[in-house]
VMD Tcl script that builds the backbone (N, CA, C; Angstrom):
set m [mol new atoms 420]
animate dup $m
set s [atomselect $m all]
$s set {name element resname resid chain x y z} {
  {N N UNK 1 A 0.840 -1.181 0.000}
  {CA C UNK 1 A 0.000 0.000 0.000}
  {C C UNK 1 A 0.887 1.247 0.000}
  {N N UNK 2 A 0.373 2.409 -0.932}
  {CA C UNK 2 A 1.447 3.305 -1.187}
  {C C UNK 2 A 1.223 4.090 -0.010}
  {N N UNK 3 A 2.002 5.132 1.090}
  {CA C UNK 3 A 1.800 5.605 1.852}
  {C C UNK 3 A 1.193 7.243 1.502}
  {N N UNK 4 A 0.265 7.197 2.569}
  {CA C UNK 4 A 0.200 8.942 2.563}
  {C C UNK 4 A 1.056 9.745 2.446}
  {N N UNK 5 A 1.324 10.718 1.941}
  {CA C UNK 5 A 1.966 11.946 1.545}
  {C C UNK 5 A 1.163 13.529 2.162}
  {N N UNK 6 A 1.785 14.379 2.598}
  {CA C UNK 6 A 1.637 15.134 3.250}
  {C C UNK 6 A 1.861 16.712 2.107}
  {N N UNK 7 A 2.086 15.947 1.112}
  {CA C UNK 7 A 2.645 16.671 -0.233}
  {C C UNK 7 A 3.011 16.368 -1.705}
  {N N UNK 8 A 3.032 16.469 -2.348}
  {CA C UNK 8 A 3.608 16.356 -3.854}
  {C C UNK 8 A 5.140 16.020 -3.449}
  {N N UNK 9 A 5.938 17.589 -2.966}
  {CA C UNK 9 A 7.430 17.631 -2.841}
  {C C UNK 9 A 7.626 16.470 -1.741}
  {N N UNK 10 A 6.971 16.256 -0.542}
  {CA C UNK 10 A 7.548 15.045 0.226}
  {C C UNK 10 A 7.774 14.023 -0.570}
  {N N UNK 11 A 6.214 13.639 -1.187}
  {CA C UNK 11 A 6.466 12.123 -1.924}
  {C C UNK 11 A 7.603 12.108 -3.146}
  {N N UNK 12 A 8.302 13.234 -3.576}
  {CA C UNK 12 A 9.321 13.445 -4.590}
  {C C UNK 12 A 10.190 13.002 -4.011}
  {N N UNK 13 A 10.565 13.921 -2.755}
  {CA C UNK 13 A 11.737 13.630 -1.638}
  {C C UNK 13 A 12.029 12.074 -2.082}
  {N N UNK 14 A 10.594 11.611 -1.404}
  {CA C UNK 14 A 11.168 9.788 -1.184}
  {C C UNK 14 A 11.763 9.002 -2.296}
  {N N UNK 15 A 11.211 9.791 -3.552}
  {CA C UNK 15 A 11.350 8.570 -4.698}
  {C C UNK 15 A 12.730 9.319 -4.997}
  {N N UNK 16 A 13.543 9.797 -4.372}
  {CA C UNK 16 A 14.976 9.909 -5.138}
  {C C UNK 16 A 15.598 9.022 -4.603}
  {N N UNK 17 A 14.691 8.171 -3.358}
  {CA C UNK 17 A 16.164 7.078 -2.468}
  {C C UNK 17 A 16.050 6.096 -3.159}
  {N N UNK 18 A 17.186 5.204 -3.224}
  {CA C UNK 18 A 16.804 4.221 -3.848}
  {C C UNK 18 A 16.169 3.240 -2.950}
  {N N UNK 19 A 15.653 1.986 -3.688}
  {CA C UNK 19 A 14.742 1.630 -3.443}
  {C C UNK 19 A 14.675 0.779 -1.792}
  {N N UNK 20 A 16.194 0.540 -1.408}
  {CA C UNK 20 A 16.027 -0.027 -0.210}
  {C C UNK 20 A 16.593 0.907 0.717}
  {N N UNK 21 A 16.864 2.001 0.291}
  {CA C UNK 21 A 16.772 3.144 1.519}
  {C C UNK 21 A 15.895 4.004 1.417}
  {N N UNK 22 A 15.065 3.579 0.486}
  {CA C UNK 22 A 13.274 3.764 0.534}
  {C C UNK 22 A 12.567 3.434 1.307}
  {N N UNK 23 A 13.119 2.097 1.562}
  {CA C UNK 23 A 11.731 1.226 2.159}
  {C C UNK 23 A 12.492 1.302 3.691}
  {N N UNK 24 A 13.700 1.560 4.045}
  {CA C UNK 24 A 13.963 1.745 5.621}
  {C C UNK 24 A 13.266 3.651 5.915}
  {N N UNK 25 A 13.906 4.580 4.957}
  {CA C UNK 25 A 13.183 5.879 5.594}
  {C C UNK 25 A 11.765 5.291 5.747}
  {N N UNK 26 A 10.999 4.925 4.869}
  {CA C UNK 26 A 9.318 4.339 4.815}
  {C C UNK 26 A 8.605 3.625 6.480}
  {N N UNK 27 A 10.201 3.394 6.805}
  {CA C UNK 27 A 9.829 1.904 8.458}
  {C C UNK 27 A 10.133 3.579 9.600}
  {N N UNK 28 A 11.072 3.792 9.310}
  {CA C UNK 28 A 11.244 5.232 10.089}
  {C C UNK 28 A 10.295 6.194 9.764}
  {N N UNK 29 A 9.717 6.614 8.772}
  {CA C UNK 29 A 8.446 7.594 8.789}
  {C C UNK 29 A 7.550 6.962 9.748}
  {N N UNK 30 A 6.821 5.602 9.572}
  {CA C UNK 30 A 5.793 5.173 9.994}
  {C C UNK 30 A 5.891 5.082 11.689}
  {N N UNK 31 A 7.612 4.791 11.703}
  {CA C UNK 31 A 7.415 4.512 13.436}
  {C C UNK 31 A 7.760 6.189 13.945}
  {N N UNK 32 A 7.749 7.454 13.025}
  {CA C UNK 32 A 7.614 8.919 13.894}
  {C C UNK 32 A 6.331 9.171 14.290}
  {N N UNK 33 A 5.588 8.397 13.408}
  {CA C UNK 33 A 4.164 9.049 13.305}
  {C C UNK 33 A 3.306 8.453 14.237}
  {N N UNK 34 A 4.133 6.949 14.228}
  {CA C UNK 34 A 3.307 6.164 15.370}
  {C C UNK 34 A 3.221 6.377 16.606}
  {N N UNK 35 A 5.074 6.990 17.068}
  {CA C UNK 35 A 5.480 7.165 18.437}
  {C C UNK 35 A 4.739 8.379 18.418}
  {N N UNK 36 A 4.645 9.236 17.582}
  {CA C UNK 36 A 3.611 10.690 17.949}
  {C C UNK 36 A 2.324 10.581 18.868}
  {N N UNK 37 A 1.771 9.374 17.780}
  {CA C UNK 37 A 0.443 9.139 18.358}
  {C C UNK 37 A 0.309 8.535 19.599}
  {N N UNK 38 A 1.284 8.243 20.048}
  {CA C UNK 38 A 1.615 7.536 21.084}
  {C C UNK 38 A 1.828 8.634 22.355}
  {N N UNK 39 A 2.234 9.749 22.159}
  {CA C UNK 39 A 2.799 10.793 22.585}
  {C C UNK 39 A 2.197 12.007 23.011}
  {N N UNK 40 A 1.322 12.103 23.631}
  {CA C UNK 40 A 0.332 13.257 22.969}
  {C C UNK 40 A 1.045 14.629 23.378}
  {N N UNK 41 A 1.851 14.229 24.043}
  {CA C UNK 41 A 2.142 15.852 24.871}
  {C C UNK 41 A 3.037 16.702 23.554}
  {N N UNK 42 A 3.802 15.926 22.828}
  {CA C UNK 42 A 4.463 16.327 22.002}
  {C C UNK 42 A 3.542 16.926 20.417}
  {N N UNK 43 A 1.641 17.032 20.951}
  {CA C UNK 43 A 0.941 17.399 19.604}
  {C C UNK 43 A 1.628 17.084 18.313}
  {N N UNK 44 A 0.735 17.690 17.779}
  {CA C UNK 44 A 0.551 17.057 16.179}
  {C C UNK 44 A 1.631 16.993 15.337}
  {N N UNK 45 A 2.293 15.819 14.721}
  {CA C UNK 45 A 3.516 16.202 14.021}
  {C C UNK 45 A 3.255 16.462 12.974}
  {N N UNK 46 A 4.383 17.678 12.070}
  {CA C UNK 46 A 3.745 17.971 10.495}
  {C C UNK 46 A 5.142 17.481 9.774}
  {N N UNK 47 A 5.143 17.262 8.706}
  {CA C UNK 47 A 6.021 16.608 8.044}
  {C C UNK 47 A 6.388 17.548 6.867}
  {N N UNK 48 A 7.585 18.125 6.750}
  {CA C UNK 48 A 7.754 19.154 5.839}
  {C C UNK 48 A 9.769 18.632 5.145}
  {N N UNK 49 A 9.519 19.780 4.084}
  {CA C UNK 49 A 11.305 19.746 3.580}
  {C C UNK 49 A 11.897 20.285 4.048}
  {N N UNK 50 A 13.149 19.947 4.536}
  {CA C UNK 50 A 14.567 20.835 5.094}
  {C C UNK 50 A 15.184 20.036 4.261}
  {N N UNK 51 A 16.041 21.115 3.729}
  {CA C UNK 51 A 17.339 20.443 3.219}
  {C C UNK 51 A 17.082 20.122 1.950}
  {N N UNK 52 A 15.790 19.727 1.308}
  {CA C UNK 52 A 15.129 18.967 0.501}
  {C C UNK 52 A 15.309 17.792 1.018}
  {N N UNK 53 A 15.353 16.861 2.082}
  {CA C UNK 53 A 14.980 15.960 2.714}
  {C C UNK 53 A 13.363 15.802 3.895}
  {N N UNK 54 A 12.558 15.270 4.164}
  {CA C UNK 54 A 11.592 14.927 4.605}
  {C C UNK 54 A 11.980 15.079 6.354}
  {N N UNK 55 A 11.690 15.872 6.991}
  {CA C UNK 55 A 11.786 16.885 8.309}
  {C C UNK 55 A 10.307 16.445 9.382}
  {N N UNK 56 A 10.518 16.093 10.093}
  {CA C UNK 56 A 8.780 16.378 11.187}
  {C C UNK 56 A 9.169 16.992 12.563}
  {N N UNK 57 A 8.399 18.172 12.165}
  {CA C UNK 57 A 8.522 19.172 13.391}
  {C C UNK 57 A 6.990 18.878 14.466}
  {N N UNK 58 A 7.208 19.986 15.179}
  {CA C UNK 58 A 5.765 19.888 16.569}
  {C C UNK 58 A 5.934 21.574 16.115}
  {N N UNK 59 A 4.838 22.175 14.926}
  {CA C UNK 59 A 4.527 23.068 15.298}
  {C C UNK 59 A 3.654 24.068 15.925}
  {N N UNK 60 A 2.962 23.376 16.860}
  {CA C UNK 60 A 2.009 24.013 17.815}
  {C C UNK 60 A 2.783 23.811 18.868}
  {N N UNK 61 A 3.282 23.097 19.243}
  {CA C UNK 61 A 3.659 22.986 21.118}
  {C C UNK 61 A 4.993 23.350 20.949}
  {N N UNK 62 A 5.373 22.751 20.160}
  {CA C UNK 62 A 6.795 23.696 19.938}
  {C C UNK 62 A 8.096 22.582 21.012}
  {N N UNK 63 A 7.585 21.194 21.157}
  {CA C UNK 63 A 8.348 20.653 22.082}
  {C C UNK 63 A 9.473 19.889 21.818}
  {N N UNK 64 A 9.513 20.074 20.040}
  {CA C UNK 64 A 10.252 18.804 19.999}
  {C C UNK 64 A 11.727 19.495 19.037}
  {N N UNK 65 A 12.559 18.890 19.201}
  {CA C UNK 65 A 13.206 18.826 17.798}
  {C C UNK 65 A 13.415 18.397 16.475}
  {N N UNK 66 A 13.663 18.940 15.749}
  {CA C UNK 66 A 13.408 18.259 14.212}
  {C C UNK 66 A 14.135 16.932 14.274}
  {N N UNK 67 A 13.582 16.084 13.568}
  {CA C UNK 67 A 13.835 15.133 13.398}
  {C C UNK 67 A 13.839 14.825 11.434}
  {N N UNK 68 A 14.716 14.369 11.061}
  {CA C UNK 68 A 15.486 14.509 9.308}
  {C C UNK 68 A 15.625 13.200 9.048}
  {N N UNK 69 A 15.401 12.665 7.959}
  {CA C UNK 69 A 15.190 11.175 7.310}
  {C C UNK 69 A 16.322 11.703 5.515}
  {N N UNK 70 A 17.155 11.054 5.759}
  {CA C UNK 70 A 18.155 11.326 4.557}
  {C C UNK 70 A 18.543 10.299 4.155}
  {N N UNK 71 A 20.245 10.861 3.773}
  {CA C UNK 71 A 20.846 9.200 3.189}
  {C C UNK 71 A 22.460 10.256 3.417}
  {N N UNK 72 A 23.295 9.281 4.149}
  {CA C UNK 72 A 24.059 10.122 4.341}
  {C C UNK 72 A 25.292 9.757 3.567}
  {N N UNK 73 A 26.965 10.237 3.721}
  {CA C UNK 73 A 28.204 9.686 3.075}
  {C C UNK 73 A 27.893 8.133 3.527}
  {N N UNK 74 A 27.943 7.826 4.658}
  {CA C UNK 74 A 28.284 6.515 5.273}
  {C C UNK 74 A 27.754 5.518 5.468}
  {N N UNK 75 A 26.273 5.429 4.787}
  {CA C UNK 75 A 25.159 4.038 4.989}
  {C C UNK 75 A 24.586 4.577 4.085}
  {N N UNK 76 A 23.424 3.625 4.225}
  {CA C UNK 76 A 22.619 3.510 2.897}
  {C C UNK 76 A 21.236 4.486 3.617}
  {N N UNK 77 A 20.987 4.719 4.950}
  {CA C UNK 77 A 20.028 6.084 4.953}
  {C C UNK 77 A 19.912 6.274 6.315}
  {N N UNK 78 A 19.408 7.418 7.252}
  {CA C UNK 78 A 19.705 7.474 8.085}
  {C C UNK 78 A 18.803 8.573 8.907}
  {N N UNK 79 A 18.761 8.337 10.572}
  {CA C UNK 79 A 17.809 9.014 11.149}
  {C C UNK 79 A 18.420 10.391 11.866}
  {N N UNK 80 A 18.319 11.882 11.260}
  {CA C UNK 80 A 19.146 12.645 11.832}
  {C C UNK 80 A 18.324 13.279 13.134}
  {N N UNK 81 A 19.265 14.233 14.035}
  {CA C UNK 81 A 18.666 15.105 15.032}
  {C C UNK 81 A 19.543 16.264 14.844}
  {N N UNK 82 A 19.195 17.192 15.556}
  {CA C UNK 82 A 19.941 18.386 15.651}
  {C C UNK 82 A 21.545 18.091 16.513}
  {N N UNK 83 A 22.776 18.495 15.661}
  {CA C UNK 83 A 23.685 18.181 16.119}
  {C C UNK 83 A 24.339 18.495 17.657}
  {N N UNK 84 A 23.832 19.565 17.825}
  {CA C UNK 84 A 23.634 20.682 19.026}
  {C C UNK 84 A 23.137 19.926 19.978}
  {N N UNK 85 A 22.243 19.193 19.958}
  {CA C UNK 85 A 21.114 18.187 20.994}
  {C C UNK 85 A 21.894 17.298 21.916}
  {N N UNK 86 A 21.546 17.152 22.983}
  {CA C UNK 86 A 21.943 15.916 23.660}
  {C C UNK 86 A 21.640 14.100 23.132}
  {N N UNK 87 A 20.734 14.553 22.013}
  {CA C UNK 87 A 20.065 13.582 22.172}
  {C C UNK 87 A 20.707 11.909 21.173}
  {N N UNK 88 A 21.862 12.107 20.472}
  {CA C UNK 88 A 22.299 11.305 20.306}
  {C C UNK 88 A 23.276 10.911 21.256}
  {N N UNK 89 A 24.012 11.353 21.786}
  {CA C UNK 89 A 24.749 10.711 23.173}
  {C C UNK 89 A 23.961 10.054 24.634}
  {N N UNK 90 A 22.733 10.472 24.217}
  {CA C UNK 90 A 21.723 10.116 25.089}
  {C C UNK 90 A 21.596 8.613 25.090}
  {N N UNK 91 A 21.102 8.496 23.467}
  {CA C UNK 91 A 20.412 7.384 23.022}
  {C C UNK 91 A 21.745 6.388 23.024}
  {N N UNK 92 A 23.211 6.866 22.685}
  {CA C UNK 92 A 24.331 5.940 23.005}
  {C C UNK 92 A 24.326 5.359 24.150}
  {N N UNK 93 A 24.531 6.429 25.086}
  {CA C UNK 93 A 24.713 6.183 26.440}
  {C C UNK 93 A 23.324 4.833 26.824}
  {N N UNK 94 A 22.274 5.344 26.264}
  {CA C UNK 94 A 21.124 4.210 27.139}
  {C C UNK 94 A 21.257 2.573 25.659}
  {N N UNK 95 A 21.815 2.672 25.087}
  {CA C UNK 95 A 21.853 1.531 24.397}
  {C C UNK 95 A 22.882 1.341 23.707}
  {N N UNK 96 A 24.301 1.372 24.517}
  {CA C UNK 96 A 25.316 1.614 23.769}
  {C C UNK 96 A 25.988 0.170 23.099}
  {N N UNK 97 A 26.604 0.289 21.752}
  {CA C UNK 97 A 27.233 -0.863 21.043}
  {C C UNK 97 A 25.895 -1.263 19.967}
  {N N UNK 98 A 24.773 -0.799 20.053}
  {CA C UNK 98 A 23.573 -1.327 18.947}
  {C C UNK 98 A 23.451 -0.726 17.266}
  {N N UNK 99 A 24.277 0.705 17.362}
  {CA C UNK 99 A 23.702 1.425 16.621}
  {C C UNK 99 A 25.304 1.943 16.081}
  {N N UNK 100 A 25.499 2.416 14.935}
  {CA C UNK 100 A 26.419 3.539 14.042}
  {C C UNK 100 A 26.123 4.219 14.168}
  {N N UNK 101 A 26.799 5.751 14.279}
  {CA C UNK 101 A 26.424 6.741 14.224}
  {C C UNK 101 A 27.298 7.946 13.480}
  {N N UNK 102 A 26.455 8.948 13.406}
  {CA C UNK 102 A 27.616 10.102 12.655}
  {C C UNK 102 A 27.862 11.429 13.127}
  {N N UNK 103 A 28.507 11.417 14.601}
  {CA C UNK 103 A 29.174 12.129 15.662}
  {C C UNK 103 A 27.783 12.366 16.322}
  {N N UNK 104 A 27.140 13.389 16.311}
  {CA C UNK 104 A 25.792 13.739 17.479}
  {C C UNK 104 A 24.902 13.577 16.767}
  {N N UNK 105 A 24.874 13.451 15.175}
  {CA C UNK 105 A 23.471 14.031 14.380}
  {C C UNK 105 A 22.853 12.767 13.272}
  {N N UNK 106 A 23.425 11.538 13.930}
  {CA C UNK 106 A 22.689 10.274 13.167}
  {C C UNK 106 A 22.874 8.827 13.446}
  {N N UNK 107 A 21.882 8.447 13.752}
  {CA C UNK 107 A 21.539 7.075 13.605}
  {C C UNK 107 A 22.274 6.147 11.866}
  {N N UNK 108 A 23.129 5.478 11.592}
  {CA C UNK 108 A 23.035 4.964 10.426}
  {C C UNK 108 A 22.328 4.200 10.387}
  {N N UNK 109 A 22.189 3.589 8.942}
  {CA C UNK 109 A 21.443 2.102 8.545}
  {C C UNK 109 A 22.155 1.639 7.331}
  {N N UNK 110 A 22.359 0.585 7.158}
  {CA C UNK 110 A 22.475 0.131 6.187}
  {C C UNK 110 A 21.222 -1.316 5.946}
  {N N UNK 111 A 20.262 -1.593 6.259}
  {CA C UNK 111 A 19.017 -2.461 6.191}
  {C C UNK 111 A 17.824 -1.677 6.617}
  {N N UNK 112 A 16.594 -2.205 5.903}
  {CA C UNK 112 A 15.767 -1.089 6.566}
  {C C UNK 112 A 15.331 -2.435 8.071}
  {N N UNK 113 A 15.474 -3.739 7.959}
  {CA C UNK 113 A 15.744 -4.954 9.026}
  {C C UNK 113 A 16.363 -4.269 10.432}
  {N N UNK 114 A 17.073 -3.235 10.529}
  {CA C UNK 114 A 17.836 -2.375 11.485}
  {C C UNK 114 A 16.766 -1.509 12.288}
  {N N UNK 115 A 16.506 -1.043 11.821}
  {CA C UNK 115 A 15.201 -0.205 12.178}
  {C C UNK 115 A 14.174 -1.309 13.385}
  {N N UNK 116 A 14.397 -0.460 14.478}
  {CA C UNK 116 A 14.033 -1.453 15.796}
  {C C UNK 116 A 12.916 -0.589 16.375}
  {N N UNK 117 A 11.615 -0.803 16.020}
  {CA C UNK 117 A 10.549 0.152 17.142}
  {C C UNK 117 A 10.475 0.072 18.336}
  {N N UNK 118 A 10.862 -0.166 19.377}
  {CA C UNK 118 A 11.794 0.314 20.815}
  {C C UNK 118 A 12.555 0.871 20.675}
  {N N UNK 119 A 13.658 0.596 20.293}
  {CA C UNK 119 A 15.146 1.288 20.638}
  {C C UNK 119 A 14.773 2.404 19.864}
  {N N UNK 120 A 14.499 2.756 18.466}
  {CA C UNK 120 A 14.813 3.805 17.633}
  {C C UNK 120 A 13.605 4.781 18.218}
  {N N UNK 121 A 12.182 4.149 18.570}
  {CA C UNK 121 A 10.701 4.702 19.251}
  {C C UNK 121 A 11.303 5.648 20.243}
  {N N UNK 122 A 12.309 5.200 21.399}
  {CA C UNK 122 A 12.680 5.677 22.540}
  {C C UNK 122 A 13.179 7.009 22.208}
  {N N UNK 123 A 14.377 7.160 20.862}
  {CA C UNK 123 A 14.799 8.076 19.996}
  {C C UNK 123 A 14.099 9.249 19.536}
  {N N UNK 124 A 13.224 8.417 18.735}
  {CA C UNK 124 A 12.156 9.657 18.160}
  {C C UNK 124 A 11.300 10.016 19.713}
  {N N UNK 125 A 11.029 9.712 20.403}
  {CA C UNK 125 A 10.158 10.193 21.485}
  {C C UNK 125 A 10.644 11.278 22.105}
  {N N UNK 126 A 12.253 10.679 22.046}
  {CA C UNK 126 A 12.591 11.968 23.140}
  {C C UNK 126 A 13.225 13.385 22.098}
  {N N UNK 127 A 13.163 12.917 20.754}
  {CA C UNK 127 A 13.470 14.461 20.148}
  {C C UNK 127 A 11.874 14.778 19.929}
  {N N UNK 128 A 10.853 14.186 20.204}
  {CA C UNK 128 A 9.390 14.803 19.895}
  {C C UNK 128 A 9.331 15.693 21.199}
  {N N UNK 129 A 9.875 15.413 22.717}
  {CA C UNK 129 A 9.648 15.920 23.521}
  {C C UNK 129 A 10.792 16.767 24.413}
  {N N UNK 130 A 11.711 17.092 23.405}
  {CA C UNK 130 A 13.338 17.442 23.959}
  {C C UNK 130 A 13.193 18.752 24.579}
  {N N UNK 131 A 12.479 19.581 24.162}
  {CA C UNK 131 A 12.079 20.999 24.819}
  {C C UNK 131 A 11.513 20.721 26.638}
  {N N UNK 132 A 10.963 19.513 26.731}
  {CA C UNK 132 A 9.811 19.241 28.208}
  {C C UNK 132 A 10.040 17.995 28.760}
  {N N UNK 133 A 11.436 17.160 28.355}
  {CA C UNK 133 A 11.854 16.093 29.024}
  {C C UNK 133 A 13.374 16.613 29.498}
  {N N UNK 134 A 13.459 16.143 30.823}
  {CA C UNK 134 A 14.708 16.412 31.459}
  {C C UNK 134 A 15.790 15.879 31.029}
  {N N UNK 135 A 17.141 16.587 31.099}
  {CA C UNK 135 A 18.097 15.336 30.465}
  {C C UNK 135 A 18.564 14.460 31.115}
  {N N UNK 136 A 18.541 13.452 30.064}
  {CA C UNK 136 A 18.698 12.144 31.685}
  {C C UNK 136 A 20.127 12.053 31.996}
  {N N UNK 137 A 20.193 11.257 32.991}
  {CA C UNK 137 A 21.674 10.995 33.764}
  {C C UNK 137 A 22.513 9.758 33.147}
  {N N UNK 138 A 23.631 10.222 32.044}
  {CA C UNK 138 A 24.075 9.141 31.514}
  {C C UNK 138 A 25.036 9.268 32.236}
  {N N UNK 139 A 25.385 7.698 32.884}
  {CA C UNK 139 A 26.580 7.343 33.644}
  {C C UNK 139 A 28.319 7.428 32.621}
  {N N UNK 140 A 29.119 8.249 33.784}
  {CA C UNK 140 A 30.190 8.597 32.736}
  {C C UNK 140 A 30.873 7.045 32.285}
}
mol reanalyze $m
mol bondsrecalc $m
mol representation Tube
mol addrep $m
């Protein structure tokens, strides 16, 4: 089933990946939207272009950080955050040795099979709610 589109230019976005870092951004769209719904404090996510890549912000509550679905030098596609953020040393620190990464601002993949709804859910949750969740205590 072809997925909803939020746009013309989103659904463009997607069809430039190829086809199996298609179908992993596709497992990562579905699990932002899911953990959203899951989420309420973090309101409505909208799904827009940065970069000309596929972006989902919180623009009513204003709680979250962007969260970026690309394809980077080093894998075949990948889940970004704001580099600035705690929130990839976060997600090291609480599940460290599972994941590649590309210094503060990405999750790699090379399978969209990689893509784990826990571990990566926990991820997107806490950049949906990074403005109104405390930072947690990663042991040095």
């Amino acid at each position: 089933m072809k997925p909803a589109y939020s746009s013309p230019e989103i659904e463009a976005a997607f069809a430039v990946f190829d086809p199996l870092a298609r179908e992993g951004l596709l497992r990562l769209r579905q699990l932002i939207f899911r953990t959203a719904a899951e989420t309420p404090e973090a309101g409505r996510v909208e799904e827009v272009l940065r970069w000309g890549q596929p972006s989902f912000i919180t623009p009513e509550t204003k709680t979250g950080s962007a969260i970026r679905l690309g394809v980077p030098k080093g894998a075949r596609f990948a889940l970004f955050v704001h580099c600035q953020s705690r929130l990839i040393p976060e997600f090291a620190a609480v599940f460290p040795a599972w994941d590649r990464f590309e210094g503060t601002r990405a999750v790699l993949f090379d399978d969209p099979a990689e893509v784990e709804p826990i571990r990566h859910g926990w991820l997107i949750k806490r950049a949906l709610t990074y403005r109104i969740r405390p930072p947690l205590e990663v042991p040095a």
